[in-house]
Every structure is written in C-alpha cells, then in structure tokens.
ROBA-834518 format. One line per field, with one value per atom (N, C-alpha, C, O): x, y, z; residue number from 1; residue in three letters; atom name. Coordinates in steps of 0.2 Angstrom, whole numbers, plus 5000, padded with zeros to 4 digits. Layout:
BEGIN
east: [X ...] .
north: [Y ...] .
up: [Z ...] .
i: [NUM ...] .
aa: [ALA ...] .
at: [CA ...] .
END
This chain:
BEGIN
east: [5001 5002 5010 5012 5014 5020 5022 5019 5025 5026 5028 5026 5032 5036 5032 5033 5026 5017 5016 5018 5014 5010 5014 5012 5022 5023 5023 5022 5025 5025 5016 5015 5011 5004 5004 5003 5008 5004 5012 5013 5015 5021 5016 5014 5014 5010 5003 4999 5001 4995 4993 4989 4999 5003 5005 5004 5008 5009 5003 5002 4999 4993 4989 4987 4987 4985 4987 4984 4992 4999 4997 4994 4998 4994 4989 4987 4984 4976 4975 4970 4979 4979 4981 4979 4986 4989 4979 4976 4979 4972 4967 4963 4966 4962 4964 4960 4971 4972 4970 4970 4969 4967 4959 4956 4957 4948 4947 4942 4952 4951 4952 4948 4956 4959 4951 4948 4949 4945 4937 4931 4937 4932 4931 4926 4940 4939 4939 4937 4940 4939 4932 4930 4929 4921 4918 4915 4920 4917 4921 4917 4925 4927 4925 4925 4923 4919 4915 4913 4909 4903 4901 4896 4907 4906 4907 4903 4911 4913 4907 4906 4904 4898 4894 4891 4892 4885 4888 4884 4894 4895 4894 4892 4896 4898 4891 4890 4884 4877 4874 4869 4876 4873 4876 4872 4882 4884 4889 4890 4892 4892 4887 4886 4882 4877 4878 4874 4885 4888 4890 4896 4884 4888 4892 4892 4897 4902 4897 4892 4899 4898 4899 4903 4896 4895 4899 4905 4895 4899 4894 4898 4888 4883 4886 4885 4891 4893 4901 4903 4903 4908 4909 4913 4905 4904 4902 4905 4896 4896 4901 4901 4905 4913 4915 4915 4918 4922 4919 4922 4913 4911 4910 4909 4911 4912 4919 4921 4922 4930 4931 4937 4928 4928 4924 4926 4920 4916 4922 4923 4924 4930 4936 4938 4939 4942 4941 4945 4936 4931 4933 4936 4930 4929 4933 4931 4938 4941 4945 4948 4944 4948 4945 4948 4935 4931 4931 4931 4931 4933 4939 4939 4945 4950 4948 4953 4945 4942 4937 4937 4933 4928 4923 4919 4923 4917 4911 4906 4910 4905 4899 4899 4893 4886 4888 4890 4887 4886 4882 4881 4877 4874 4874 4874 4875 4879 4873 4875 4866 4861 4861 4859 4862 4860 4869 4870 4874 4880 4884 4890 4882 4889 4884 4885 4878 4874 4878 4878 4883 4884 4891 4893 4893 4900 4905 4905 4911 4917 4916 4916 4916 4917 4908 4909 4902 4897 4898 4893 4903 4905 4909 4909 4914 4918 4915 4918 4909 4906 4903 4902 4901 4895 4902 4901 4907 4911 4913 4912 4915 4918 4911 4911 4906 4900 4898 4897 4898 4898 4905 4904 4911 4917 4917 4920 4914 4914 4908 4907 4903 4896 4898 4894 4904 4904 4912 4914 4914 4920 4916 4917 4912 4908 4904 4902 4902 4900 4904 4903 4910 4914 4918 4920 4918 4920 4918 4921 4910 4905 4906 4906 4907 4906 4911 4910 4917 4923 4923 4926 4922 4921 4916 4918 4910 4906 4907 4906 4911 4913 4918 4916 4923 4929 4925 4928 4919 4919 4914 4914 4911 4908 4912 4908 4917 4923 4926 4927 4927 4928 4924 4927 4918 4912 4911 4909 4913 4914 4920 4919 4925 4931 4928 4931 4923 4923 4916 4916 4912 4907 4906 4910 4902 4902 4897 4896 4895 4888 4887 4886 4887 4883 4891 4891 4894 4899 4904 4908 4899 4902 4897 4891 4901 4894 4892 4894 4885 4883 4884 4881 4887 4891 4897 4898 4900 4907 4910 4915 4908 4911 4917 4922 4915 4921 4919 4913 4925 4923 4921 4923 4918 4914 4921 4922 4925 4927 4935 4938 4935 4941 4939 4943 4933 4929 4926 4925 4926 4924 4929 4929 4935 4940 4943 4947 4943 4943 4938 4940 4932 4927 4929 4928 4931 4932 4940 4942 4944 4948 4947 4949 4942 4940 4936 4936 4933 4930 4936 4936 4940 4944 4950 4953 4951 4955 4949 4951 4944 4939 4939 4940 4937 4939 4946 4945 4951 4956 4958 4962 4955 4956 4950 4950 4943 4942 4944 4945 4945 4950 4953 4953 4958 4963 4961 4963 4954 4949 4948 4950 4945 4942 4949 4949 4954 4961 4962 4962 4962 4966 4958 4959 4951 4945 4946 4945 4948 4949 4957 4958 4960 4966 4965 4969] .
north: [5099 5095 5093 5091 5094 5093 5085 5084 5080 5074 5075 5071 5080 5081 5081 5076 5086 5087 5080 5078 5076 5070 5068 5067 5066 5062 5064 5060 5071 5074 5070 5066 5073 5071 5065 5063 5060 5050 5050 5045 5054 5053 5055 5051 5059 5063 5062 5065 5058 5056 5046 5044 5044 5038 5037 5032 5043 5046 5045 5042 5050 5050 5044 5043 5041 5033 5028 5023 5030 5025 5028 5024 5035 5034 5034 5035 5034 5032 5025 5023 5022 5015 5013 5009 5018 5016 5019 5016 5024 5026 5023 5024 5016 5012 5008 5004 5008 5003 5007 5003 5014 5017 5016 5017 5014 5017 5007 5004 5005 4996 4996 4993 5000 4999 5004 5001 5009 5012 5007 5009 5004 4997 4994 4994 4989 4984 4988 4984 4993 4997 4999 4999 4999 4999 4991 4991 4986 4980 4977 4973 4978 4975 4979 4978 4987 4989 4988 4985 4988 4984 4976 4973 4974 4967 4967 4963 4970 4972 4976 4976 4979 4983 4978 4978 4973 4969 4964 4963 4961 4957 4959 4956 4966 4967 4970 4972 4970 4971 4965 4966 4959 4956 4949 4946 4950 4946 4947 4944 4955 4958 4963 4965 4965 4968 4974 4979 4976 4984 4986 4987 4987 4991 4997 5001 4998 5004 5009 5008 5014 5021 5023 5019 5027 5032 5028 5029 5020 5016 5020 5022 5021 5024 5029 5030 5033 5040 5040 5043 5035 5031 5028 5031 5023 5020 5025 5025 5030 5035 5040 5043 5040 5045 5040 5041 5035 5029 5030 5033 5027 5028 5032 5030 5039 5045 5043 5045 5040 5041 5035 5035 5031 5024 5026 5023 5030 5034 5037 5035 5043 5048 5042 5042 5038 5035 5031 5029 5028 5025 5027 5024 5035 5038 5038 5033 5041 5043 5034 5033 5029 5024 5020 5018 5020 5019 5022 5018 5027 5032 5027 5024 5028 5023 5016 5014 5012 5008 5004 4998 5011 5011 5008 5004 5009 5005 5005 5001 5012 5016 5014 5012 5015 5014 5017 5022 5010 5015 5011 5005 5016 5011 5010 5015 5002 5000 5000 4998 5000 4998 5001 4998 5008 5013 5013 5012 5014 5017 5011 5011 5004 4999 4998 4994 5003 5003 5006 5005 5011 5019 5014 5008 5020 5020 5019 5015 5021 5022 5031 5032 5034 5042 5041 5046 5040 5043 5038 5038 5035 5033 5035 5034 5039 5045 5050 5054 5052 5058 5059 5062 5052 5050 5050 5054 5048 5048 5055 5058 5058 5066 5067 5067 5069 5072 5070 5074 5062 5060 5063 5064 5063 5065 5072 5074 5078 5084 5086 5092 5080 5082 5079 5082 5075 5071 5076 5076 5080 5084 5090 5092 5093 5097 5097 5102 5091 5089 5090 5094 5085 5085 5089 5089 5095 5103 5106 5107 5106 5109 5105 5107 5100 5097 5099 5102 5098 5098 5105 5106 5110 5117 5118 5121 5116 5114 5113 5117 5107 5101 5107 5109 5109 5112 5120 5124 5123 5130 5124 5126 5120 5118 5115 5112 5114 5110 5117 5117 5124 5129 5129 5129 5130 5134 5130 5133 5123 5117 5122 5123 5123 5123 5132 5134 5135 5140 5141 5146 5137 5137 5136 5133 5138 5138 5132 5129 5132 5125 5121 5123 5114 5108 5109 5109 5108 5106 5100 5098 5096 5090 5086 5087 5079 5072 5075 5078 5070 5073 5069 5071 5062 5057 5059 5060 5059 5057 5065 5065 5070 5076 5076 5079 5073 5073 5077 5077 5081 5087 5085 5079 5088 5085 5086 5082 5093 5095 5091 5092 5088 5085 5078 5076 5076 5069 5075 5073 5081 5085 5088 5089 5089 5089 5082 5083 5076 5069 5069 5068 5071 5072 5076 5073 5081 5084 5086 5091 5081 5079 5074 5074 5067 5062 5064 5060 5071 5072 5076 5076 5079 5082 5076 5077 5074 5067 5064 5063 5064 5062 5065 5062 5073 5077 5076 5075 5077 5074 5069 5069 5062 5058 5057 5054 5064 5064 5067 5064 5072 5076 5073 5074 5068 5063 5060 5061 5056 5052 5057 5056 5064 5067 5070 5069 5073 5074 5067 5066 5062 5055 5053 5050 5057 5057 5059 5056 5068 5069 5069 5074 5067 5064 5059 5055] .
up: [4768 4773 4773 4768 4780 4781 4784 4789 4782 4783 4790 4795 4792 4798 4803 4808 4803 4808 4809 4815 4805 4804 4810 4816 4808 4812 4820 4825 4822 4827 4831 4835 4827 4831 4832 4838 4826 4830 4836 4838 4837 4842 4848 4852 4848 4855 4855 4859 4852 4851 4855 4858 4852 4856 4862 4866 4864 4870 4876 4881 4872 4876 4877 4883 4871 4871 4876 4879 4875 4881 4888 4891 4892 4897 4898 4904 4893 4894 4896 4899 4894 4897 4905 4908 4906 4912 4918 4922 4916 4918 4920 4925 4914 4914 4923 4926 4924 4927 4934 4939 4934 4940 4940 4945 4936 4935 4938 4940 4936 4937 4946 4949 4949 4955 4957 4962 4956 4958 4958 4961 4956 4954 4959 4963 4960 4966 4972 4976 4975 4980 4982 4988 4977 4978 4980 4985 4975 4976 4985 4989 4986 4992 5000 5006 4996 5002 5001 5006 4995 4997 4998 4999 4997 5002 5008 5010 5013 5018 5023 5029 5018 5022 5022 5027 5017 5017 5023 5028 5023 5028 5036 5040 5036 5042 5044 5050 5038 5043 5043 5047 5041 5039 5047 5050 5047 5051 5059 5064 5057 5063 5068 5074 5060 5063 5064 5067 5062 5061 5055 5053 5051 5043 5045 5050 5037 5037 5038 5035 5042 5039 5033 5030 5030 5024 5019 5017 5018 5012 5006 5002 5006 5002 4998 4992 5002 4999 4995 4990 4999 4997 4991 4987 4989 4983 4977 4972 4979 4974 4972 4966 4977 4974 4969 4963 4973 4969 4961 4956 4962 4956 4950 4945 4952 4948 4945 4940 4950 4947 4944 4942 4943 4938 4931 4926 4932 4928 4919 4914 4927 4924 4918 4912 4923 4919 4915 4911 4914 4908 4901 4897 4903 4895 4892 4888 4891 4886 4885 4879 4890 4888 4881 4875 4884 4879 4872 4867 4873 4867 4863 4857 4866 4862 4861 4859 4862 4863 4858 4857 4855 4852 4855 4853 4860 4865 4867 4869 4865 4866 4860 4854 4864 4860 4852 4850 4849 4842 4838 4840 4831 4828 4824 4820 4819 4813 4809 4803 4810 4806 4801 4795 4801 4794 4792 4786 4795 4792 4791 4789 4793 4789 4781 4777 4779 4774 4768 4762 4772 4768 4764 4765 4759 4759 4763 4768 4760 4762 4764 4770 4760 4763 4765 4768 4767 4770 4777 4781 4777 4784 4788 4794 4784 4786 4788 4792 4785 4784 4793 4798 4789 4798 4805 4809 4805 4808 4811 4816 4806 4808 4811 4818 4809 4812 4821 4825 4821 4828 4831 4837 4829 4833 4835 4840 4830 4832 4836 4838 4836 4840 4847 4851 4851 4855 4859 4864 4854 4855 4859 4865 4854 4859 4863 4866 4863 4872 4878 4883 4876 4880 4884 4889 4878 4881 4886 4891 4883 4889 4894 4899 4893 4901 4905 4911 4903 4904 4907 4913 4905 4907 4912 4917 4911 4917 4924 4929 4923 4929 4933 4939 4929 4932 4935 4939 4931 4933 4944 4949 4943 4947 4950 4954 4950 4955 4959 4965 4955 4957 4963 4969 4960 4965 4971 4977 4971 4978 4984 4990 4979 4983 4989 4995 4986 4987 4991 4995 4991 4996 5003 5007 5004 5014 5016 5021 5012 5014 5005 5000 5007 5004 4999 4993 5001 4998 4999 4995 5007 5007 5008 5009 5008 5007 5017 5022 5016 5022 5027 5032 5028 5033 5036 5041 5030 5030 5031 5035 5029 5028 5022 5022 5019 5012 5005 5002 5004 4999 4994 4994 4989 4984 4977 4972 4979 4973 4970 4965 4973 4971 4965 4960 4966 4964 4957 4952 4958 4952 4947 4941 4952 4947 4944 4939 4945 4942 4936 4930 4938 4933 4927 4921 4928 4922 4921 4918 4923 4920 4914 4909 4917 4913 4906 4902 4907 4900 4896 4889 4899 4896 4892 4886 4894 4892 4885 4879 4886 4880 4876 4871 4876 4872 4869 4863 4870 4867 4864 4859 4865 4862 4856 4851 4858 4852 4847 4841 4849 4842 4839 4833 4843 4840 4835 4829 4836 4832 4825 4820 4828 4820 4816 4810 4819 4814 4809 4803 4814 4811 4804 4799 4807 4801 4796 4790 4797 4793 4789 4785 4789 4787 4783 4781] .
i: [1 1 1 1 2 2 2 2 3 3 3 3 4 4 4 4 5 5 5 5 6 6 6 6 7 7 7 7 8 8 8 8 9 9 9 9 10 10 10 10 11 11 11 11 12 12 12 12 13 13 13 13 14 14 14 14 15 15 15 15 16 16 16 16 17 17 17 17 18 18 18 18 19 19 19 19 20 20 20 20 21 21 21 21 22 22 22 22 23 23 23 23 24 24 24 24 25 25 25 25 26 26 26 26 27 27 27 27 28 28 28 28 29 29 29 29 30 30 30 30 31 31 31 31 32 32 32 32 33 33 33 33 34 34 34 34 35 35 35 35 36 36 36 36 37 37 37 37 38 38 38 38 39 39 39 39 40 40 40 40 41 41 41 41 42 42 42 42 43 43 43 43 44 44 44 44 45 45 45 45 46 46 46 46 47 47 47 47 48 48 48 48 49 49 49 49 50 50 50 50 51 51 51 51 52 52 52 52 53 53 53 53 54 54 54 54 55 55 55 55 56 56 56 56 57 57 57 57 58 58 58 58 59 59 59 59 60 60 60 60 61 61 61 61 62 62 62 62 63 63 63 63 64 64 64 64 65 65 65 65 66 66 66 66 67 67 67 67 68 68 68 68 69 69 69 69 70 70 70 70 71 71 71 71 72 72 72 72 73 73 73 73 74 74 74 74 75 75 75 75 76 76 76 76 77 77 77 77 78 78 78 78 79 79 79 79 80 80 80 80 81 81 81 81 82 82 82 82 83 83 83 83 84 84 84 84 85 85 85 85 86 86 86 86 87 87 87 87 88 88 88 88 89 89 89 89 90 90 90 90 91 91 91 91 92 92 92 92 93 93 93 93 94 94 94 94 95 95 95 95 96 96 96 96 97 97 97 97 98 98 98 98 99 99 99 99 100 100 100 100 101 101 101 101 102 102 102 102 103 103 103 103 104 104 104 104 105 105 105 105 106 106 106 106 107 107 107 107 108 108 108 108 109 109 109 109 110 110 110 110 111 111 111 111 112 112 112 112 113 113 113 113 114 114 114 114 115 115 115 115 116 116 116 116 117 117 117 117 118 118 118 118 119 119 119 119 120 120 120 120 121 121 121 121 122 122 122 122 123 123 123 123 124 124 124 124 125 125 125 125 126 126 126 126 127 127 127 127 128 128 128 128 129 129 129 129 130 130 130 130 131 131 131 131 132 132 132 132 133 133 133 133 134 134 134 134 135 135 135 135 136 136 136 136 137 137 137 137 138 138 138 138 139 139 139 139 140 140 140 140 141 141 141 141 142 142 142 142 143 143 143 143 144 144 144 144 145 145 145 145 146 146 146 146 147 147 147 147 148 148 148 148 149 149 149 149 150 150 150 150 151 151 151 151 152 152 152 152 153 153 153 153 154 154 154 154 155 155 155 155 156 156 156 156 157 157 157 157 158 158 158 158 159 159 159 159 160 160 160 160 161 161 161 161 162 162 162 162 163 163 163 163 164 164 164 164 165 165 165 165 166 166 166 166 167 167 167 167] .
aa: [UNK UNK UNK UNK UNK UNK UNK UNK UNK UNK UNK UNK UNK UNK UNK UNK UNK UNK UNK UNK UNK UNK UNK UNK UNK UNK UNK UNK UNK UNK UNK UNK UNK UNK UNK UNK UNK UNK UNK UNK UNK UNK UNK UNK UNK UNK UNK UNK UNK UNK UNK UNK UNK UNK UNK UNK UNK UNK UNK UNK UNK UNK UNK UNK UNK UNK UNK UNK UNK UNK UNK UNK UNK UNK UNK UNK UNK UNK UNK UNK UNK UNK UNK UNK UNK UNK UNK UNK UNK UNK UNK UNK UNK UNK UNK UNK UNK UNK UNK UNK UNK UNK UNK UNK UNK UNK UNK UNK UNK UNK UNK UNK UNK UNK UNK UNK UNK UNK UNK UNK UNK UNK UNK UNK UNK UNK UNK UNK UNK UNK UNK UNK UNK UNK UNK UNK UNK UNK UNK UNK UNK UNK UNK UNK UNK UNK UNK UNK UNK UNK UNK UNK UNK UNK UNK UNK UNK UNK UNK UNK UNK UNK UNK UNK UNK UNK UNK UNK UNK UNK UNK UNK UNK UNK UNK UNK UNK UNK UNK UNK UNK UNK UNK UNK UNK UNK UNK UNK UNK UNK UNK UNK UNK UNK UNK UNK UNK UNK UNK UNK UNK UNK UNK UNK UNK UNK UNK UNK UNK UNK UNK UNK UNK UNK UNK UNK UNK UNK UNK UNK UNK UNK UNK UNK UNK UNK UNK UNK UNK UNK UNK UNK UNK UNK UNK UNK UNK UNK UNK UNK UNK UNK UNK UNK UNK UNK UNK UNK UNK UNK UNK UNK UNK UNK UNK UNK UNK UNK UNK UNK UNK UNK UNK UNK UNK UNK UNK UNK UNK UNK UNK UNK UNK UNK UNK UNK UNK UNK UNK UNK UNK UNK UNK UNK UNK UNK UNK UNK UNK UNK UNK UNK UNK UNK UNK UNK UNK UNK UNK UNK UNK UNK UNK UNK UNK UNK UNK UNK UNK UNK UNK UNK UNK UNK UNK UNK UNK UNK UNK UNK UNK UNK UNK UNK UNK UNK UNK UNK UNK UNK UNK UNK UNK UNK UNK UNK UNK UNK UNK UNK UNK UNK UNK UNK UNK UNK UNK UNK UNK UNK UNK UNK UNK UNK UNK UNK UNK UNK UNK UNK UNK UNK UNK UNK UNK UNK UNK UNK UNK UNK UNK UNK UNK UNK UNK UNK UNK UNK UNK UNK UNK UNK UNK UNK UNK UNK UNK UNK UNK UNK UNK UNK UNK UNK UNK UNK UNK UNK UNK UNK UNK UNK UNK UNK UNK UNK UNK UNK UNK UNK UNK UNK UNK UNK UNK UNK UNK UNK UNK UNK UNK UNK UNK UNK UNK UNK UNK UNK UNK UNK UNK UNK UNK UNK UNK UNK UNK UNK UNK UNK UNK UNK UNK UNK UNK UNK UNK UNK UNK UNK UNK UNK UNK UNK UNK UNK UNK UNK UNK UNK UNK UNK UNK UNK UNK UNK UNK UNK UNK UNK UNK UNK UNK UNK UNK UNK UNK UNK UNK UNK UNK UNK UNK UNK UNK UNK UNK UNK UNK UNK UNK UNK UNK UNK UNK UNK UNK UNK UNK UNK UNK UNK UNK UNK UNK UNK UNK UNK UNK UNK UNK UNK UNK UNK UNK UNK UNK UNK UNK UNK UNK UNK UNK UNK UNK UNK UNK UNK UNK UNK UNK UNK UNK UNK UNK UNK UNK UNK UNK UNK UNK UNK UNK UNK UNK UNK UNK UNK UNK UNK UNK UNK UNK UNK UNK UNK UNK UNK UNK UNK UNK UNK UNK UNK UNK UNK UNK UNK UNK UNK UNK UNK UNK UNK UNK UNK UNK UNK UNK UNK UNK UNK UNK UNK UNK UNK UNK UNK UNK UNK UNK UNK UNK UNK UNK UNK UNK UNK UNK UNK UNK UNK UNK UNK UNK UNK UNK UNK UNK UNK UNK UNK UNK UNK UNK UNK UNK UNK UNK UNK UNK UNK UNK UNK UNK UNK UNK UNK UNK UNK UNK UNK UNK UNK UNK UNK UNK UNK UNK UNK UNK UNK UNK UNK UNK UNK UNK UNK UNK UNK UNK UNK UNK UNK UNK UNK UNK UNK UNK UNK UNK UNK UNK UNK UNK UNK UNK UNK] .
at: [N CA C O N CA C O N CA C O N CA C O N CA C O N CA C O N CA C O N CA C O N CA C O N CA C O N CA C O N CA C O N CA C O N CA C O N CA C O N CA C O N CA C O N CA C O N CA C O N CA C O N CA C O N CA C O N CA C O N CA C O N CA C O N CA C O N CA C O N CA C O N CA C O N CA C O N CA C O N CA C O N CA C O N CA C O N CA C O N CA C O N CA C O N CA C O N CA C O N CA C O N CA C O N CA C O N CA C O N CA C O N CA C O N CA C O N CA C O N CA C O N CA C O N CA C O N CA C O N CA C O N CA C O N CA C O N CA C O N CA C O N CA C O N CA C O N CA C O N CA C O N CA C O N CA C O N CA C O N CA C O N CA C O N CA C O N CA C O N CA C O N CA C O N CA C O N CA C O N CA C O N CA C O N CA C O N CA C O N CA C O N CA C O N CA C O N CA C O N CA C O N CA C O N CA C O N CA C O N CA C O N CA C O N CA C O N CA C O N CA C O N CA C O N CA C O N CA C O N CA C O N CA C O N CA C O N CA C O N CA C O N CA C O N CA C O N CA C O N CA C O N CA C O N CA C O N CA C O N CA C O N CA C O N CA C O N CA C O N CA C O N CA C O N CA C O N CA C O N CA C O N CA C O N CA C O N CA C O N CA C O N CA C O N CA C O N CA C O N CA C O N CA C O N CA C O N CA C O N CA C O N CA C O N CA C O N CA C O N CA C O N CA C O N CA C O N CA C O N CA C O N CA C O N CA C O N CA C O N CA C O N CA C O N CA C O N CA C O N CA C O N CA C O N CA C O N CA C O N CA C O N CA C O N CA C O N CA C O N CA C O N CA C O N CA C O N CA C O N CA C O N CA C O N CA C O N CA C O N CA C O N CA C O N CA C O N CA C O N CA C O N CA C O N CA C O N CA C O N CA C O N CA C O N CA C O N CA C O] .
END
C-alpha cells in the first residue's frame, strides 16, 4: 500500500460525498414539488372543483427522482434497513466480514440496476409507442436516466464503503 493512493481516494472520495450532499438538496426540492402539487390538486377538486391534469403522473415522476436521490445519500448515511440482532453479537472482524459481504452483495445489485435502467432509458428514447405517460405526454426516459444515475452514485459510494472495509 502507497500512503500517496490512500490519500488521493479519501480526496475524491470527499469530493463525491460533498456532492452527494448537494443532491440530497435536489431530491429535498423534488419532495416539496410533489407535496405542493398534491396540495394544489386536492384543493383545486375539492374547492374549485377543477383538479390538475396528470398530477397522478406527475407525482410518480417526481417521485422516481426523490427516489434516485435518496440512495446513494442513504448509503452515506447509513440509513438503510440494517439488522443488529445477530452482528452487534460478532466481533470486530466478523462485523467487518458481515460488512464487506453486505457491501459487495449491495455493489452488485446496484450495477445491475444501474446497467438495466440506462440499457432501458435507451430503449425509451428509441421507441415509437408507450414511451410516454399517458396524460401528460411526457417521456419516460429522462426520469430513467435520473434513475440510473441514482443507482450508479450508490454503487460508488458503495465501493467507497467496501475499500474504506477492506482497509
């Protein structure tokens, strides 16, 4: 191991952290956007008697991309479902063990997905039918590439996690 590498990863690794935060503050702005159109719609059937068009469809975009931005925050976060019943049992090293093992099974998830999303954000941009919501006319793949940007930011920040494990 070279002291020099070390330093170089927690520099770009920091980096990354730093704007994965700024992100949160998108997935936060993509939140209240959701909440103020669906106040907005409940009001305006309830009291104007004219709800929004295609808030249904709307809200579910949104939420893909609050989704997106979540993950990887979570991830840094440690927010994610975890369970301490058997492993705050273990060790020091068979908590690490357990550790690396959830980071490369959560790493390889997130690949596939991430590979998934974007081969199917592709196949959106390329299609002649059912590629848009069916109100609104709005394309699907843009909301798929957010998607698998968000997993791919996951997968990064998990790696980060299993180098910094095994380290």
């Amino acid at each position: 191991k070279r002291p020099g590498s070390l330093k170089v990863f927690r520099y770009y690794s920091d980096k990354l952290l730093s704007a994965l935060d700024k992100e949160s503050i998108a997935g936060s702005i993509f939140l209240f956007s959701m909440m103020i159109l669906t106040v907005a719609d409940v009001a305006g059937r309830y009291f104007l008697n004219k709800p929004i068009q295609g808030t249904h469809e709307l809200t579910g975009l949104l939420l893909v991309c609050v989704a997106a931005c979540a993950l990887a925050y979570g991830q840094i976060r440690k927010g994610h479902i975890r369970v301490d019943l058997i492993i705050s049992r273990l060790s020091l090293r068979g908590k690490i063990i357990c550790d690396i093992a959830a980071f490369i099974i959560c790493l390889f998830g997130a690949s596939i997905i991430t590979w998934q999303t974007f081969n199917r954000a592709i196949s959106y941009i390329f299609m002649t039918r059912g590629n848009l919501t069916e109100t609104l006319s709005i394309p699907f793949f843009p909301f798929m590439l957010v998607l698998g940007i968000g997993f791919f930011l996951l997968a990064l920040v998990t790696l980060i996690d299993l180098i910094k494990s095994v380290a």
